[in-house]
VOBA-1610 file (N, C-alpha, C; in pm, whole numbers, padded with zeros to 5 digits, always signed):
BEGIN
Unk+00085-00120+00000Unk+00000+00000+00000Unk+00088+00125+00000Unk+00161+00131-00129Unk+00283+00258-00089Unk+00199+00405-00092Unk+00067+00386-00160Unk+00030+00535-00124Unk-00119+00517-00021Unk-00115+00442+00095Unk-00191+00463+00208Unk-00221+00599+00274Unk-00364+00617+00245Unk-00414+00726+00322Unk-00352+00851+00261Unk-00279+00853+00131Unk-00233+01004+00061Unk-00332+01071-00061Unk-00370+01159-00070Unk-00492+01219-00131Unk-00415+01250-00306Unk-00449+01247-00389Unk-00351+01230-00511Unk-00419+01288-00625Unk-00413+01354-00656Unk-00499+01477-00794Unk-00441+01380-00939Unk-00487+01342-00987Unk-00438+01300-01165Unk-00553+01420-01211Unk-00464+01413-01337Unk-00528+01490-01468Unk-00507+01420-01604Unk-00565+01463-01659Unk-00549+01306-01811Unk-00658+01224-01726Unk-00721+01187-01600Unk-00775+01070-01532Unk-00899+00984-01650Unk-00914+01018-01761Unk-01009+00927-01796Unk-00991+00833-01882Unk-00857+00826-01968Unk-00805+00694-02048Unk-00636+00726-02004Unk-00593+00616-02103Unk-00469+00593-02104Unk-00373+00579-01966Unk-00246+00665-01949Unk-00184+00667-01868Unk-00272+00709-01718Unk-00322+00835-01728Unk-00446+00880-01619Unk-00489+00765-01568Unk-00600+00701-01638Unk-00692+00609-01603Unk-00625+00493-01540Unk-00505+00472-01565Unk-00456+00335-01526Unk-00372+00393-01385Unk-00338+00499-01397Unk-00279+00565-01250Unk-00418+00557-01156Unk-00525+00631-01203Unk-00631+00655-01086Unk-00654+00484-01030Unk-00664+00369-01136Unk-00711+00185-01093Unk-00605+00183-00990Unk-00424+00216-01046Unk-00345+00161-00957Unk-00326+00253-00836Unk-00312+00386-00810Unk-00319+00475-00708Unk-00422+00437-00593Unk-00537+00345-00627Unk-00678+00374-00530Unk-00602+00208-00450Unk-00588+00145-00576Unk-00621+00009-00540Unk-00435+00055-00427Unk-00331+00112-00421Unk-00302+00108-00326Unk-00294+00224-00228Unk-00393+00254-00181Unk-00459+00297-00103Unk-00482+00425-00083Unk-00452+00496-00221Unk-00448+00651-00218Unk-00628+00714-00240Unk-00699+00833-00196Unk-00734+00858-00205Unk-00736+00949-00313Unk-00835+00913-00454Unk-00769+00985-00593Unk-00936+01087-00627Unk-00851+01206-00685Unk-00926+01309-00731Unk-00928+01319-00844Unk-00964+01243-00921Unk-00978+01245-01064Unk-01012+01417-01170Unk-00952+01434-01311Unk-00963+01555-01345Unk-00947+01503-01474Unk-01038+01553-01591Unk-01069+01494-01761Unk-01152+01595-01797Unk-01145+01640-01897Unk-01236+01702-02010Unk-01385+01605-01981Unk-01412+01498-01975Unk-01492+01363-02033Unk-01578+01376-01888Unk-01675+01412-01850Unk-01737+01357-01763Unk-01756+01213-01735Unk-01854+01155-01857Unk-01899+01042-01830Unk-01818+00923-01840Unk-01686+00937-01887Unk-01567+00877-01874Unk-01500+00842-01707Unk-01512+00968-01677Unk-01461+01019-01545Unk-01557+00927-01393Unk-01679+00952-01448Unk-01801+00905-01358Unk-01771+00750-01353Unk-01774+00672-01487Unk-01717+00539-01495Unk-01592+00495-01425Unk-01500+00545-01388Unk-01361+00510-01366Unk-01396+00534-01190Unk-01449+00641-01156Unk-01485+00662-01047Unk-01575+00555-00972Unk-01663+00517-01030Unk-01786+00414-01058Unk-01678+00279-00983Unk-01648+00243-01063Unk-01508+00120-01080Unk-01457+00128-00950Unk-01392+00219-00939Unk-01257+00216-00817Unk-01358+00228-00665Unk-01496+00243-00661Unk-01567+00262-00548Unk-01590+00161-00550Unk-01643+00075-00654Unk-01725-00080-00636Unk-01600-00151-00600Unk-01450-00160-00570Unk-01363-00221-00527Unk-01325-00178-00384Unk-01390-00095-00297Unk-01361-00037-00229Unk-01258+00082-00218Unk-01220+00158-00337Unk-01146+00293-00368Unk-01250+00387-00306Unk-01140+00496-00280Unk-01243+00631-00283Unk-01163+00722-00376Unk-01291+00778-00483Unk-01258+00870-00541Unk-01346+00969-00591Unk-01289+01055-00609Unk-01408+01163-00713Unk-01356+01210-00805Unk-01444+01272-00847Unk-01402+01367-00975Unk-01418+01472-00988Unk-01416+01603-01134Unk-01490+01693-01120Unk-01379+01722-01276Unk-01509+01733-01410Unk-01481+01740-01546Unk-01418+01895-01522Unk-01341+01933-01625Unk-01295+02078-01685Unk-01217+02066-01763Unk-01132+02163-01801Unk-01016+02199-01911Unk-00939+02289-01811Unk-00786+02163-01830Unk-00654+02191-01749Unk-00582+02351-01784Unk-00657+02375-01850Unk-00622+02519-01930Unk-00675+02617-01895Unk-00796+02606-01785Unk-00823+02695-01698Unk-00769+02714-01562Unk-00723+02821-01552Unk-00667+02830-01399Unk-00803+02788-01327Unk-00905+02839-01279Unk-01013+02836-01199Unk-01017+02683-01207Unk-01051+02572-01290Unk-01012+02458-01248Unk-00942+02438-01212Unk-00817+02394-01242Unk-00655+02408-01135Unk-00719+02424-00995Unk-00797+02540-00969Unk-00804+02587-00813Unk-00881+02445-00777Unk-00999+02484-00839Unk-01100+02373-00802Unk-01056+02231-00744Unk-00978+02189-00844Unk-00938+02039-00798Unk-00880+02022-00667Unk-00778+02129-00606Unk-00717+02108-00469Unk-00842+02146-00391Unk-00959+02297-00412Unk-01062+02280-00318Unk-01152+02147-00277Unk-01150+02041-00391Unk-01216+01895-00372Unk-01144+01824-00292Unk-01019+01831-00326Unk-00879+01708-00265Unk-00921+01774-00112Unk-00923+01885-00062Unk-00936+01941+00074Unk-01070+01893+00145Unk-01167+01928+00052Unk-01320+01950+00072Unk-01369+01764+00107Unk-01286+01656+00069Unk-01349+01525+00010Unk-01287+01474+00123Unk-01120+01508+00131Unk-01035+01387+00181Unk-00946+01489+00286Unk-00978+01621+00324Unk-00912+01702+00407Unk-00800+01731+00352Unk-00734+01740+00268Unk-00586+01810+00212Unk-00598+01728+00074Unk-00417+01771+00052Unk-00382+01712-00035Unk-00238+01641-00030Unk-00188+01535-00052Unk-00066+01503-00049Unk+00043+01481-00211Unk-00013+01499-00311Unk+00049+01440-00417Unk-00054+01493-00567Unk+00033+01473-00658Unk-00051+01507-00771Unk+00030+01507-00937Unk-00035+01421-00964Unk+00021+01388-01148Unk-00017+01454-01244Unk+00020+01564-01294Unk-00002+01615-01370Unk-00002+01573-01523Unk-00103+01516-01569Unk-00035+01427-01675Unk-00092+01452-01779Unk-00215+01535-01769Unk-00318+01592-01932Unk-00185+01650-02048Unk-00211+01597-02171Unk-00134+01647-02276Unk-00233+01652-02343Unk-00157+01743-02468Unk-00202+01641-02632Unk-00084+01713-02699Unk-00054+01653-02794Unk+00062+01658-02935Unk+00017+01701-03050Unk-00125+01795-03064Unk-00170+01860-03139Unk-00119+01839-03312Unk-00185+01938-03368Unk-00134+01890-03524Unk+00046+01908-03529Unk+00055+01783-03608Unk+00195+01795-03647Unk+00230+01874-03785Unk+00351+01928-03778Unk+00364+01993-03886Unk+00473+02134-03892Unk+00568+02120-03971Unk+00678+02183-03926Unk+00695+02307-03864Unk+00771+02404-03812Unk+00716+02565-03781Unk+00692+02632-03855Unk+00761+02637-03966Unk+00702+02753-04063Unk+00588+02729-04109Unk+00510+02577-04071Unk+00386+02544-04173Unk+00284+02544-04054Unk+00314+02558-03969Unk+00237+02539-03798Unk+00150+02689-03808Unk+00047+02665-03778Unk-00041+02793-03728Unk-00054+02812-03532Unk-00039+02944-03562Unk-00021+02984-03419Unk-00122+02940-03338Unk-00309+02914-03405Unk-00361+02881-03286Unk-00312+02741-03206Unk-00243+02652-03358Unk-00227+02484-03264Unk-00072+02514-03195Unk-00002+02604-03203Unk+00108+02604-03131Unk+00051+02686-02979Unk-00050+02766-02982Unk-00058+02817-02817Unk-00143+02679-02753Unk-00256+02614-02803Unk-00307+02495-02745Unk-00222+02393-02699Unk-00133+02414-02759Unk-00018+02299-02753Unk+00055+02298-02622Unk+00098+02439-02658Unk+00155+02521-02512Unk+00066+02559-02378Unk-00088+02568-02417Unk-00124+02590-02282Unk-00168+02449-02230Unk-00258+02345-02326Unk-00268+02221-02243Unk-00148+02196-02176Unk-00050+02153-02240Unk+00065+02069-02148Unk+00202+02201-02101Unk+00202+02309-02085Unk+00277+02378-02030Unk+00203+02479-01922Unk+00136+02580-01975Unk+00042+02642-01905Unk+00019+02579-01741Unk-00086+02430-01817Unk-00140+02386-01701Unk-00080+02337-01611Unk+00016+02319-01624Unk+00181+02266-01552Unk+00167+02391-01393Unk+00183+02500-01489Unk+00184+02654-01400Unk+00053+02634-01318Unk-00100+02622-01389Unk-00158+02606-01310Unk-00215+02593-01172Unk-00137+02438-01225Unk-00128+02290-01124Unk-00051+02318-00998Unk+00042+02375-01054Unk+00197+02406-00942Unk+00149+02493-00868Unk+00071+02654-00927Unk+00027+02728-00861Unk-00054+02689-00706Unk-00153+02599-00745Unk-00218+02559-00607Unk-00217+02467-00544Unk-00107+02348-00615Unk-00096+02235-00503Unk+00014+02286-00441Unk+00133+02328-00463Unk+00248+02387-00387Unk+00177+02425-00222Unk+00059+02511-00236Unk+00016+02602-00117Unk-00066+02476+00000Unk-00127+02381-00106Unk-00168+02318-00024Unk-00125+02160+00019Unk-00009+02149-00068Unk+00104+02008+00026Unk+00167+02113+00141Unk+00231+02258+00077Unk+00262+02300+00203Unk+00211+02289+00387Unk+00065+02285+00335Unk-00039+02299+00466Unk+00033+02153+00505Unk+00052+02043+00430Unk+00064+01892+00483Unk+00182+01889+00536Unk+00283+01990+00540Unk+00409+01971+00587Unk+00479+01911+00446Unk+00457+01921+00335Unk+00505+01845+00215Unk+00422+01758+00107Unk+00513+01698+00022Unk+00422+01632-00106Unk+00528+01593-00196Unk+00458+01550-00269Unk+00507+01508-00395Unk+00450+01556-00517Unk+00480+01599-00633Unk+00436+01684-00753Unk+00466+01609-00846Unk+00407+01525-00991Unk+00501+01448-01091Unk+00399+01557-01184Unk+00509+01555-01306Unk+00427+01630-01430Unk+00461+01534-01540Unk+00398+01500-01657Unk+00401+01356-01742Unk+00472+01488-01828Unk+00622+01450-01882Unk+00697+01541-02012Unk+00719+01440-02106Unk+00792+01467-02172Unk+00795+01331-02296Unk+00981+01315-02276Unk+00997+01239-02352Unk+01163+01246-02382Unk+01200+01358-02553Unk+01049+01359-02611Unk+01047+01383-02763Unk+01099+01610-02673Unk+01154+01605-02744Unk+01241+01740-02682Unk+01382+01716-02569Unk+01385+01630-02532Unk+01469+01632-02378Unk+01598+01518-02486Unk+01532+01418-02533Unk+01657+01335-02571Unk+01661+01325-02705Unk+01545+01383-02818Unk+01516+01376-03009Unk+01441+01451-03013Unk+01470+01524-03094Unk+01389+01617-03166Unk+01283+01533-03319Unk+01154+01536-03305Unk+01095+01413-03384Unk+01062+01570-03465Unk+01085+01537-03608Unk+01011+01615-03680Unk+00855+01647-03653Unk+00800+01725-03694Unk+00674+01763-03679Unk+00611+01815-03569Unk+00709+01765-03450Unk+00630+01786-03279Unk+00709+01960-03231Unk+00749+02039-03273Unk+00786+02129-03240Unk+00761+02190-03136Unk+00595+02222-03113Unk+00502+02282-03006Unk+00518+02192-02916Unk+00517+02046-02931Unk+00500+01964-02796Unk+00640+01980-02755Unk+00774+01934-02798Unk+00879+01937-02768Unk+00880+02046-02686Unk+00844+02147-02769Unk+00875+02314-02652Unk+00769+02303-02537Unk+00669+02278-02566Unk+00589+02243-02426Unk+00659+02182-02299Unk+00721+02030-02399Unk+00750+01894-02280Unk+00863+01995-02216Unk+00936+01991-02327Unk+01063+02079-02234Unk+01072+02143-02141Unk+00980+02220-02151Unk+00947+02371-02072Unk+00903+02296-01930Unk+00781+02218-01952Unk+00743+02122-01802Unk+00885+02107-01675Unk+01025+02030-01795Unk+01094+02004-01695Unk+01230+02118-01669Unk+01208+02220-01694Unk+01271+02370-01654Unk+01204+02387-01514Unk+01055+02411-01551Unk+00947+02413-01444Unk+00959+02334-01317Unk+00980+02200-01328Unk+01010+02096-01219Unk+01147+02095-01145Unk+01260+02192-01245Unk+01385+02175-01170Unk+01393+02333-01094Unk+01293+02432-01119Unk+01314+02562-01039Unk+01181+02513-00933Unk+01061+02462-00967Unk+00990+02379-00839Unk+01068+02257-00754Unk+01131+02221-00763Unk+01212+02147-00684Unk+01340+02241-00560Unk+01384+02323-00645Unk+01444+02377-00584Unk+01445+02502-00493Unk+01288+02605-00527Unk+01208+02631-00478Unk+01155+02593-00330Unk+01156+02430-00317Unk+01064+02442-00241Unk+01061+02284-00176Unk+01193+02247-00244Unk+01271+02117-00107Unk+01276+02122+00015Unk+01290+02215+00065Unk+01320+02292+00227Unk+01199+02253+00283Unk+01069+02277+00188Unk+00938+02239+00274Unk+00893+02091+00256Unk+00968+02043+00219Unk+00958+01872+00197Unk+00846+01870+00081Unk+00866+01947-00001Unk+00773+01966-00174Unk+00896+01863-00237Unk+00873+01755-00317Unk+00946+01723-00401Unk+00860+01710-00563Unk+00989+01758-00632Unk+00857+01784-00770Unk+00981+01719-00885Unk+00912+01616-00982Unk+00988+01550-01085Unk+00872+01571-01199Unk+00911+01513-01311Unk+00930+01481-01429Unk+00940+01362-01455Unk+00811+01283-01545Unk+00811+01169-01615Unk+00818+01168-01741Unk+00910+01099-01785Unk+00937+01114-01942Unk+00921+00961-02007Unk+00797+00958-02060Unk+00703+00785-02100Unk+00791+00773-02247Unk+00822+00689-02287Unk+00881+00659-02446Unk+00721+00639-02469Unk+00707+00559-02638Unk+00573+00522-02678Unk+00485+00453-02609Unk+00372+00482-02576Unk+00291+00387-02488Unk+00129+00359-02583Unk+00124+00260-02562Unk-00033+00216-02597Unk-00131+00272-02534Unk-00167+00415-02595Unk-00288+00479-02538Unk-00365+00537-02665Unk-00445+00598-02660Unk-00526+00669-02800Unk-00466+00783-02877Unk-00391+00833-02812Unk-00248+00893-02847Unk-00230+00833-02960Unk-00153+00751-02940Unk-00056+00687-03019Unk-00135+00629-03163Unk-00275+00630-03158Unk-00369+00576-03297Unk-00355+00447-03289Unk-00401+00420-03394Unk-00475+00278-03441Unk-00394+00226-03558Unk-00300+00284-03599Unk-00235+00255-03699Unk-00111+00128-03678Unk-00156-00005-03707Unk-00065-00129-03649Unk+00112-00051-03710Unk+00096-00036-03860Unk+00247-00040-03896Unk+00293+00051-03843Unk+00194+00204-03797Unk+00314+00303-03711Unk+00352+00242-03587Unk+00253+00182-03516Unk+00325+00131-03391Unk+00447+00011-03446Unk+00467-00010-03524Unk+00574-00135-03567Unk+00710-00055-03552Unk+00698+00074-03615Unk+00779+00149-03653Unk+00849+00241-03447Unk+00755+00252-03393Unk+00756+00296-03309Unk+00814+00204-03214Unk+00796+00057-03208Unk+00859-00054-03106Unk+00977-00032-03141Unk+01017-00041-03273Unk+01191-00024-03311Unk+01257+00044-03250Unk+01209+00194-03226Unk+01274+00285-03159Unk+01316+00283-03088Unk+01235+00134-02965Unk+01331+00105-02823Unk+01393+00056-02809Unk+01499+00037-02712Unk+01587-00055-02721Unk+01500-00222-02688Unk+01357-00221-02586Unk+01306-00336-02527Unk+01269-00385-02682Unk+01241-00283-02787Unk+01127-00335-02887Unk+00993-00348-02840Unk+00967-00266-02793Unk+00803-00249-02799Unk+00773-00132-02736Unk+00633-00077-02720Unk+00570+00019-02645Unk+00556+00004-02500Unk+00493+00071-02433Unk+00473+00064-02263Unk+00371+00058-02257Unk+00243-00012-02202Unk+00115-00048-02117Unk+00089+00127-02007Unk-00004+00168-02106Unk-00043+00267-01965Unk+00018+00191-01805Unk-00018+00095-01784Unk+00022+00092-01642Unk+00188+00077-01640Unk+00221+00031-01716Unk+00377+00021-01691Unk+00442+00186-01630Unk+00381+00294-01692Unk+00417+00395-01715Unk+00319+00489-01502Unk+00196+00422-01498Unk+00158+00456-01406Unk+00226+00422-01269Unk+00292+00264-01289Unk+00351+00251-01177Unk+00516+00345-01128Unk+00568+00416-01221Unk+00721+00485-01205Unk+00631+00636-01163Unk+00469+00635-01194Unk+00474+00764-01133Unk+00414+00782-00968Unk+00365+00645-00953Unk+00334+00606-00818Unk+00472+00586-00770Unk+00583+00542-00814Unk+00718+00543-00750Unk+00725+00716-00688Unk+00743+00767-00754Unk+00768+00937-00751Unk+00680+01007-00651Unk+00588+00925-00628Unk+00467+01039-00556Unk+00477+00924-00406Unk+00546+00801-00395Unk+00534+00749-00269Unk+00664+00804-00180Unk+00673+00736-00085Unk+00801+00804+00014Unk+00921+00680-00021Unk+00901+00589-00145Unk+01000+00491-00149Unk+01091+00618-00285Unk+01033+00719-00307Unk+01134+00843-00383Unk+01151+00906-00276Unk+01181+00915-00100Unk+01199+00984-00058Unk+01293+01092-00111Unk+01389+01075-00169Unk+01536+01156-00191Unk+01507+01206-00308Unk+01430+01176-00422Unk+01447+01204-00516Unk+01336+01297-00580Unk+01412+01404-00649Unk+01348+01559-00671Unk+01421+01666-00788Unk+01336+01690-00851Unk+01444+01784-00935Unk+01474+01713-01107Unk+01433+01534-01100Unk+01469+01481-01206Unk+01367+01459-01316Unk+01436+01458-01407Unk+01342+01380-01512Unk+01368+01288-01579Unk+01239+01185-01542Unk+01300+01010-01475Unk+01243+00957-01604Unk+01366+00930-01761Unk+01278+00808-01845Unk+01227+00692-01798Unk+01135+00693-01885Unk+01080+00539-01853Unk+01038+00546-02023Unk+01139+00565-02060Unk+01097+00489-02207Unk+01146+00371-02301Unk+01145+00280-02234Unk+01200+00126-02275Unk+01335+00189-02363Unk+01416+00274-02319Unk+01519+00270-02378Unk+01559+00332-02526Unk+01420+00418-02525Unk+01475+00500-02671Unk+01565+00538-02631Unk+01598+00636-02554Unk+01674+00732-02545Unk+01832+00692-02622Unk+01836+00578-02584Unk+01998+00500-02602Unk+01985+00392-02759Unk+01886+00374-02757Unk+01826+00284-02893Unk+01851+00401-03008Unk+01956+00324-03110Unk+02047+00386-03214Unk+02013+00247-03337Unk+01935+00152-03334Unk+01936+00054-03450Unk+01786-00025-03372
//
């Protein structure tokens, strides 16, 4: 039960990586606050993790509003009395397509889903792990900026990037108050992301060194590492977990 009795905010919570954090977070013993665009997605997953004996809630918005941001820690407080932890993990990788051919509205969406809301997020859980005497903070970045530059992803790259600038001046910020704040960097994972297209994912296993993609949960459990006290020490990083692209050259 490495996260017993700790109150835990996801965002992304209604498929993929999210969804498989909120199953594995409850089932060990965290109290999870679910956060998705998707209501009735959200209601289901919630649905689930209660009929197993989880507690969780929810509450739909867009991570791109500050006023949500607030909201979610007023629930984590309001539901479960504080907050201890929180995954920041809503993206999207918007249209691809080089910079000069990129239109500015999909490069600011790009930038406020997965950077913006980063700021958000940080803005009001910081104040209220503080109240707990501390916490844990993970934000989902990619490796696509940090270790390859993939053609077409420009906006996300500058997004992901930017996340873990963010996590190494929040870390250092605010270690002293026992805040520890990282960076998850997933290689390819089997989520809706990634499409339906068998031969791109063929193309995409190559890339790793394991040869294959990651299981939403594979990817949920390194961020339950980060947010339990078995990362006591560890803060400031940004931790691949991508079966080894990074080093995968053939």
């Amino acid at each position: 039960m490495k996260l017993e009795n700790k109150t835990i905010i996801i965002t992304g919570a209604s498929s993929g990586i999210g969804a498989a954090a909120a199953f594995l977070f409850a089932k060990s013993g965290a109290n999870v606050v679910l956060g998705a665009r998707r209501k009735a997605q959200l209601d289901d997953i919630v649905g689930q993790i209660r009929q197993g004996n989880g507690n969780a809630v929810s509450l739909a918005g867009d991570v791109t509003d500050e006023a949500y941001a607030c909201a979610l820690v007023e629930l984590s407080e309001k539901s479960f009395g504080g907050l201890d932890g929180a995954f920041n993990n809503a993206g999207t990788t918007g249209d691809l397509g080089s910079i000069p051919d990129m239109g500015s509205d999909n490069w600011h969406k790009v930038i406020a889903v997965n950077l913006n809301s980063g700021f958000f997020a940080a803005k009001f859980q910081v104040p209220a792990l503080r109240k707990r005497g501390g916490g844990s903070i993970v934000f989902t970045s990619s490796f696509v900026g940090h270790t390859i530059g993939l053609p077409g992803m420009g906006a996300y790259a500058a997004a992901k990037a930017g996340l873990i600038g963010m996590t190494q001046v929040l870390a250092a910020e605010h270690g002293s108050e026992g805040i520890r704040v990282n960076a998850l960097l997933p290689g390819g994972t089997m989520t809706a992301m990634a499409g339906e297209d068998a031969s791109f994912h063929e193309v995409v296993r190559g890339l790793h060194a394991l040869k294959r993609m990651a299981e939403p949960s594979e990817v949920a459990a390194a961020a339950q590492f980060l947010l339990s006290d078995d990362a006591s020490f560890v803060t400031g990083s940004a931790m691949l977990v991508d079966g080894g692209n990074s080093i995968s050259k053939f």
